[in-house]
C-alpha positions as CSV (number, residue, x, y, z in Angstrom):
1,X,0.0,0.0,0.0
2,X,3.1,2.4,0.9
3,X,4.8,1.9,-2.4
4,X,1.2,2.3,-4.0
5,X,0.6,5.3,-2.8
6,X,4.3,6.7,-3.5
7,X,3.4,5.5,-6.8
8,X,0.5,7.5,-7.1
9,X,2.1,10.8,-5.5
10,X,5.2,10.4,-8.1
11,X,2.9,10.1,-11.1
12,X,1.2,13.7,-9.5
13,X,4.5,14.5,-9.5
14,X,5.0,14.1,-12.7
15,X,7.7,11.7,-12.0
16,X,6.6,8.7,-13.9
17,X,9.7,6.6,-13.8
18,X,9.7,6.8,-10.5
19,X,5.9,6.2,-10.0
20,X,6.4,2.9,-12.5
21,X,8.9,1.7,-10.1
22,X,6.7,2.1,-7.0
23,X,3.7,0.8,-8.6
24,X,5.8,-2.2,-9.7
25,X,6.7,-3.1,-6.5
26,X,3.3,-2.7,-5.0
27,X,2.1,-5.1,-7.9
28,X,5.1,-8.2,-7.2
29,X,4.0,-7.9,-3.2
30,X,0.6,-7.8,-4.2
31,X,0.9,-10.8,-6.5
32,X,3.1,-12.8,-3.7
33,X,0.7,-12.0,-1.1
34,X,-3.3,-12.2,-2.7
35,X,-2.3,-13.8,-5.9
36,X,-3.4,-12.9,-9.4
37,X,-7.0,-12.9,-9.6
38,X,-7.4,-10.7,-6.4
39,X,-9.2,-7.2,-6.7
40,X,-6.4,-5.1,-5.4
41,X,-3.8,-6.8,-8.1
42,X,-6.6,-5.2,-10.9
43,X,-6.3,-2.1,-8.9
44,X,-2.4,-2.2,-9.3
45,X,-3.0,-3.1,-13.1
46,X,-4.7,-0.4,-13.8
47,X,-2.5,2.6,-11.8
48,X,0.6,1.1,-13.6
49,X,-1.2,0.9,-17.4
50,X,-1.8,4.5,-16.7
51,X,1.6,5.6,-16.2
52,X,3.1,3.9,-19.0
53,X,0.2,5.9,-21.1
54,X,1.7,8.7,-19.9
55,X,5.0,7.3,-20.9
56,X,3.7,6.8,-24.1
57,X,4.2,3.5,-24.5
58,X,0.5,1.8,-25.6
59,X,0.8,-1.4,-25.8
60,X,2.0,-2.0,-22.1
61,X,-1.4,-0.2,-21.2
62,X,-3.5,-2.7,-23.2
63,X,-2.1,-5.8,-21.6
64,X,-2.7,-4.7,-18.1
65,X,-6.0,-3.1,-18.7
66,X,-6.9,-6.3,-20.1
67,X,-5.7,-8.1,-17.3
68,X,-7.7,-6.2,-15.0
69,X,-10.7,-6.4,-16.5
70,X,-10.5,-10.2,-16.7
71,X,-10.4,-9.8,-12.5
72,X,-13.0,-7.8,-12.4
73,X,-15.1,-10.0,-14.2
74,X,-14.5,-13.2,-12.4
75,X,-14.6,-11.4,-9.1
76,X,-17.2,-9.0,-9.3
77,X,-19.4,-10.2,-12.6
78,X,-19.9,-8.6,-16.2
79,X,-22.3,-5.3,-14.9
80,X,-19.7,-4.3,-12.2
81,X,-18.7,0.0,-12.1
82,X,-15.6,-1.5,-12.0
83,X,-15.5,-3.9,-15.0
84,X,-17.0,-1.0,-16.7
85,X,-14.1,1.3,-15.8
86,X,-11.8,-1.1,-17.2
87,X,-13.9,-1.6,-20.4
88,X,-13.6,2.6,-20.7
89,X,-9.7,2.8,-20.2
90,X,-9.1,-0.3,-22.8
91,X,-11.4,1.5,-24.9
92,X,-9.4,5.0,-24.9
93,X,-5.8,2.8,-25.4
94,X,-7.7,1.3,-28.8
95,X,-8.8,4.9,-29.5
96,X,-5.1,5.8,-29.0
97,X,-3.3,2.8,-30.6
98,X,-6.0,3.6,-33.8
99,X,-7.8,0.5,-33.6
100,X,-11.2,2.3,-33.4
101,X,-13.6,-0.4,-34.2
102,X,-12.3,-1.9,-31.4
103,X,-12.5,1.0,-29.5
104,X,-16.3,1.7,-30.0
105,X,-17.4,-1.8,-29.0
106,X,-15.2,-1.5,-26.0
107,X,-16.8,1.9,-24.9
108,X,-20.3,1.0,-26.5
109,X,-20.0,-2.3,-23.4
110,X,-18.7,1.1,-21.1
111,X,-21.8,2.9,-22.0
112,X,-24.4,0.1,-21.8
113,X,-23.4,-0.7,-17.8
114,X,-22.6,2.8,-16.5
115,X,-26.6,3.0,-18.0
116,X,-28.2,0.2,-16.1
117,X,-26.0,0.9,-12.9
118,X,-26.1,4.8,-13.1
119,X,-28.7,6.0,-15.0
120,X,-28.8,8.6,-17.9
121,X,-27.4,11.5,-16.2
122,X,-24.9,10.3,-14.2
123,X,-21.1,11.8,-14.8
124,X,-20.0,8.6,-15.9
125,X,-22.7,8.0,-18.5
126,X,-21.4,11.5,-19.8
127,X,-17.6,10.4,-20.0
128,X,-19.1,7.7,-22.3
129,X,-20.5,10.0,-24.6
130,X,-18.0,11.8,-24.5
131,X,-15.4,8.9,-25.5
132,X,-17.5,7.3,-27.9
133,X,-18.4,10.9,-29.5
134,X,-14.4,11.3,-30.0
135,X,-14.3,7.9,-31.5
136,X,-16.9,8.5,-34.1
137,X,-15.4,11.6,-35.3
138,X,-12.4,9.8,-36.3
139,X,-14.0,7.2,-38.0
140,X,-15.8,9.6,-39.9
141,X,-19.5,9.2,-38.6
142,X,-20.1,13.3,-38.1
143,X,-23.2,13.3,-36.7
144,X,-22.9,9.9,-34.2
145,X,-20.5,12.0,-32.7
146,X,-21.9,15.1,-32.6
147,X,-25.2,13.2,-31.3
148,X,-22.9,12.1,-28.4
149,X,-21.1,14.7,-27.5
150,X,-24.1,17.1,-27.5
151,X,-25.3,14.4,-24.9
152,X,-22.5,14.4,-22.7
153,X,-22.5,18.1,-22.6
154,X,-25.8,18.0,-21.6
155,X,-25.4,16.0,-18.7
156,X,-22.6,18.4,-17.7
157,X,-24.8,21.3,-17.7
158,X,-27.0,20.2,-15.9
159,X,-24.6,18.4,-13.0
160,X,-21.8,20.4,-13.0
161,X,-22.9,24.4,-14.0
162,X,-22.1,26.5,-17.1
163,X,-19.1,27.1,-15.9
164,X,-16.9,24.2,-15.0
165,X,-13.9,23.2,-17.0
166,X,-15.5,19.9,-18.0
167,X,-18.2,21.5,-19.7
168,X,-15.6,23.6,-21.8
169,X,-14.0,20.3,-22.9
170,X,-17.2,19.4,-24.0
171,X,-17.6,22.5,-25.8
172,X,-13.9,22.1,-27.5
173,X,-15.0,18.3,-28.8
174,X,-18.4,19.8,-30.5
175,X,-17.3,22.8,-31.8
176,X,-14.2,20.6,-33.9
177,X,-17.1,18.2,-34.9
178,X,-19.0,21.2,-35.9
179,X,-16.3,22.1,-38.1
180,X,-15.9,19.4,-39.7
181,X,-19.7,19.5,-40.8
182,X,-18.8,22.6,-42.3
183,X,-21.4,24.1,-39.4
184,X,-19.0,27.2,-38.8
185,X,-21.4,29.2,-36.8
186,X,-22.2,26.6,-34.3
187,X,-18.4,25.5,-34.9
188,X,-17.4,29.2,-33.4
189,X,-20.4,29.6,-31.0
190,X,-18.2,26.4,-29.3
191,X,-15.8,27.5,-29.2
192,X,-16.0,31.0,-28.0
193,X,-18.0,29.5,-25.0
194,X,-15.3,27.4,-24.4
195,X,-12.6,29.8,-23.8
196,X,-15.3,32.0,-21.8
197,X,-15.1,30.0,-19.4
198,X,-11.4,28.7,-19.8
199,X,-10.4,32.2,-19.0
200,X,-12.9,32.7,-15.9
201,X,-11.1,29.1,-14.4
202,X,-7.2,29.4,-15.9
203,X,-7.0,33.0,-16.4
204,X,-5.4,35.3,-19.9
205,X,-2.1,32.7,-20.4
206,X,-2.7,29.4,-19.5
207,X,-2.1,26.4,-22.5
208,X,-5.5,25.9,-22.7
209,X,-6.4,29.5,-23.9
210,X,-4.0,29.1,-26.9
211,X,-5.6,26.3,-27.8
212,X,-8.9,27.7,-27.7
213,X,-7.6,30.8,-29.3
214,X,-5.7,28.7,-32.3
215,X,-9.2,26.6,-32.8
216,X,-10.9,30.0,-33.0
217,X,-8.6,31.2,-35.4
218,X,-9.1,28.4,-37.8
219,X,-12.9,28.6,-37.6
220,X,-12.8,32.6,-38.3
221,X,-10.6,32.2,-41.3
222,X,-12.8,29.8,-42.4
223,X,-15.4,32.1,-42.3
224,X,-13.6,34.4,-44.1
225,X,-13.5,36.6,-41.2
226,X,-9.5,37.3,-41.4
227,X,-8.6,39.9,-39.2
228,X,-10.4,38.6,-36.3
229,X,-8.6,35.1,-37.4
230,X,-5.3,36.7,-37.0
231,X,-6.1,38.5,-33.8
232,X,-6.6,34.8,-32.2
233,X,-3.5,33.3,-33.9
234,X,-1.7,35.8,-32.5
235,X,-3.4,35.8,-28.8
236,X,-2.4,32.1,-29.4
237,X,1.2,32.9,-30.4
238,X,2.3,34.9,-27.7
239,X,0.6,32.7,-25.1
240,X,2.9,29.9,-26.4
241,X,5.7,31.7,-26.8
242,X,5.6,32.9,-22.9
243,X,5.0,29.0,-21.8
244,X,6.9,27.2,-24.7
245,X,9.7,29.6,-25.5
246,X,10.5,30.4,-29.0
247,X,12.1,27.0,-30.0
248,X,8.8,25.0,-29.3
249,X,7.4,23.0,-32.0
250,X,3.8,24.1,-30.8
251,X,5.4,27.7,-31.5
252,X,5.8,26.9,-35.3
253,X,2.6,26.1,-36.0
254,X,1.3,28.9,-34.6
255,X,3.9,31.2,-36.7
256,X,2.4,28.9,-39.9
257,X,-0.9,30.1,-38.8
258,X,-0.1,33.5,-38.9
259,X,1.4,33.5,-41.7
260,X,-1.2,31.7,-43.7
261,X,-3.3,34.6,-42.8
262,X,-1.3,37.3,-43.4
263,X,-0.7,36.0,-46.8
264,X,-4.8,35.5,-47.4
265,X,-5.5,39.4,-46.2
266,X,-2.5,40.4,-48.6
């Protein structure tokens, strides 16, 4: 439990090697002590798969979400929160690895317990949407995910407030499927809402307000509406140049922007 929870403080940390290391050790005692097909080694399972995600290294992930689910379901049954949780996380590694067929039948199994255990306006029904919605857009099926994510935002409105950061992630995800509909009002109607309340939460130079400011940008020069295009790819530039420094990649597309404008208003 000690090296767990060292584990778990490291990964806050942002020290991910170490937190691995921990979490590895917590997992061989835990394996020694309760043996494989205990609840607590799924635990361990999962806290380790989501460091190496942040390590970027996927396939790791996959295996030990997969182990942990097949705990969960001999321990607790198929309609467990848990097994659901685990279905959800394998589900965002397929999303991640590309495999997204896989992906939606692993959230779609996600979305069908968190619905017979929660209800239709819980916040874990709304991550569902939310997941599935981002897989549907990359497969191409516009309006399945614009369906879903218009649901999950929903659910966040009405639990969480017009003006918590979730629902301005939800915002983000509609407003780039709006977009890509070629819906460019809705599309910056999103978006500004978005980094409304990004800027009430995070304040004028956070990460997050570039990014809100760069998808803003795109969606105005779509429209044709250039100056105010380069006003945001600028407000987007000098936020990352602040953060980044000059040298960061994120940086160069942002000058690319820019001067993709400039060279349309010329």
């Amino acid at each position: 439990a000690s090296y767990n929870n060292l584990g778990l403080v490291h990964r806050q940390l942002g020290d991910l090697r170490q937190a691995k290391d921990c979490l590895q050790k917590a997992l061989a005692i835990k394996l020694k002590n309760l043996g494989p097909e205990h609840a607590d080694v799924a635990a361990s399972y999962n806290n380790l798969a989501n460091v190496h995600r942040q390590l970027g290294d996927l396939n790791q992930p996959k295996d030990f979400h997969e182990r942990a689910l097949d705990v969960y379901m001999k321990n607790l049954g198929p309609e467990h929160a848990d097994v659901a949780a685990s279905y959800n996380n394998l589900g965002i590694v397929h999303s991640q690895l590309g495999d997204l067929r896989h992906a939606k039948d692993v959230l779609n199994q996600a979305m069908a317990i968190n619905l017979k255990n929660l209800g239709p306006e819980h916040a874990d029904v709304a991550a569902s949407y939310n997941n599935l919605g981002n897989v549907h857009s990359q497969l191409g099926d516009l309006n399945q995910a614009k369906d879903f994510l218009g649901r999950a935002l929903a659910i966040k409105l009405k639990t969480l407030g017009r003006k918590h950061a979730d629902v301005a992630v939800s915002y983000n995800n509609l407003g780039r499927v709006h977009s890509q509909l070629d819906d460019l009002n809705q599309s910056r109607d999103c978006h500004e809402r978005a980094l409304a309340i990004k800027l009430k939460n995070l304040g004028p130079e956070h990460d997050d307000i570039a990014v809100s400011c760069n998808n803003l940008g795109h969606v105005h020069s779509q429209l044709g509406d250039l100056r105010q295009a380069k006003d945001f790819f600028g407000r987007a530039l000098a936020i990352k140049l602040k953060n980044l420094g000059p040298e960061h990649a994120d940086v160069g597309v942002s000058y690319n922007n820019l001067g993709h404008v400039h060279h349309l208003v010329t």
